[in-house]
C-alpha positions as CSV (number, residue, x, y, z in Angstrom):
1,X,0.0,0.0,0.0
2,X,1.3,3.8,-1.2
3,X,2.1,6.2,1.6
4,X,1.4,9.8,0.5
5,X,4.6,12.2,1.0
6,X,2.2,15.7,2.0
7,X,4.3,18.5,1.9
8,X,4.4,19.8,5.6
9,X,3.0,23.0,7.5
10,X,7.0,24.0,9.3
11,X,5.7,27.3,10.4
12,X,2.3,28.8,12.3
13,X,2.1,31.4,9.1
14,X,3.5,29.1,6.0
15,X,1.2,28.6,3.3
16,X,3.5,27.2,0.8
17,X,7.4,26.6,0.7
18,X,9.7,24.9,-1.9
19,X,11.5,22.3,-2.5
20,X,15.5,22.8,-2.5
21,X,16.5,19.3,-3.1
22,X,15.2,15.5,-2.7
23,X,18.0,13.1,-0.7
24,X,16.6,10.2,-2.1
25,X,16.5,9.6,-5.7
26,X,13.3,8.7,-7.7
27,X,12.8,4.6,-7.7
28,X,15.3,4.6,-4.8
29,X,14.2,2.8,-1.5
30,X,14.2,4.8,1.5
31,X,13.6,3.7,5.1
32,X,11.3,5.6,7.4
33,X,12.6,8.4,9.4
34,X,15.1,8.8,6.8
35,X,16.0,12.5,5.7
36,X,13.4,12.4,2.5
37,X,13.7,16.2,1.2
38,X,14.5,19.8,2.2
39,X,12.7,22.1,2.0
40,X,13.0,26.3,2.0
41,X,10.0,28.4,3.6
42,X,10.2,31.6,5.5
43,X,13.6,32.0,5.0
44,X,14.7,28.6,6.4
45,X,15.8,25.5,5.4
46,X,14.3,22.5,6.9
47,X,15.0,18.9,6.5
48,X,11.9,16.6,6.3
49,X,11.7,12.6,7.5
50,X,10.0,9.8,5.1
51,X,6.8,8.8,7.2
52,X,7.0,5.2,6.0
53,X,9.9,2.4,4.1
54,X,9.3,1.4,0.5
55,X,10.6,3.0,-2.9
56,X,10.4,6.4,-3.6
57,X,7.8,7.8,-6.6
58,X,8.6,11.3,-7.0
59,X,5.8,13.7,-8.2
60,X,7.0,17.0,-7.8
61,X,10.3,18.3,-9.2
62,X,12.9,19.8,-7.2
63,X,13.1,23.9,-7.5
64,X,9.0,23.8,-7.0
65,X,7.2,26.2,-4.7
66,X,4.5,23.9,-3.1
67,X,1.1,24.6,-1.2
68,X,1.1,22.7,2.4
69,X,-0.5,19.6,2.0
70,X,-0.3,18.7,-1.2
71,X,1.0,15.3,-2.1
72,X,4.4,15.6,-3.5
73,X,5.2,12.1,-4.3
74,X,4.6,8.5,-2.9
75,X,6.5,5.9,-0.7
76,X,5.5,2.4,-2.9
């Protein structure tokens, strides 16, 4: 079963942030609590844990600027 990757509310005020760079590349396995992405909102840089262990499906690029909660990839 997939485990949605929501991009993350770091911030009381954040609305949306980007994403600087992904550790883990797409089709790559990745183990939960592993460093997943970073990502850049309010002026910081912040890095952000893989909630579950599988392979990693990556639907949003790196370089994006992302609305919290949208789903930004999948962990297969």
């Amino acid at each position: 079963m997939a485990t949605d990757i929501i991009f993350p509310k770091i911030g009381f005020s954040m609305t949306e942030g980007q994403i600087v760079e992904w550790s883990v590349g797409e089709g790559e396995q990745v183990n939960e609590g592993d460093t997943l992405f970073l990502l850049e909102a309010d002026k910081s840089t912040n890095e952000v844990e893989a909630p579950a262990s599988g392979i990693l499906r990556i639907g949003v690029p790196t370089g994006e600027t992302v609305q919290v909660g949208t789903v930004i990839g999948t962990i297969e």
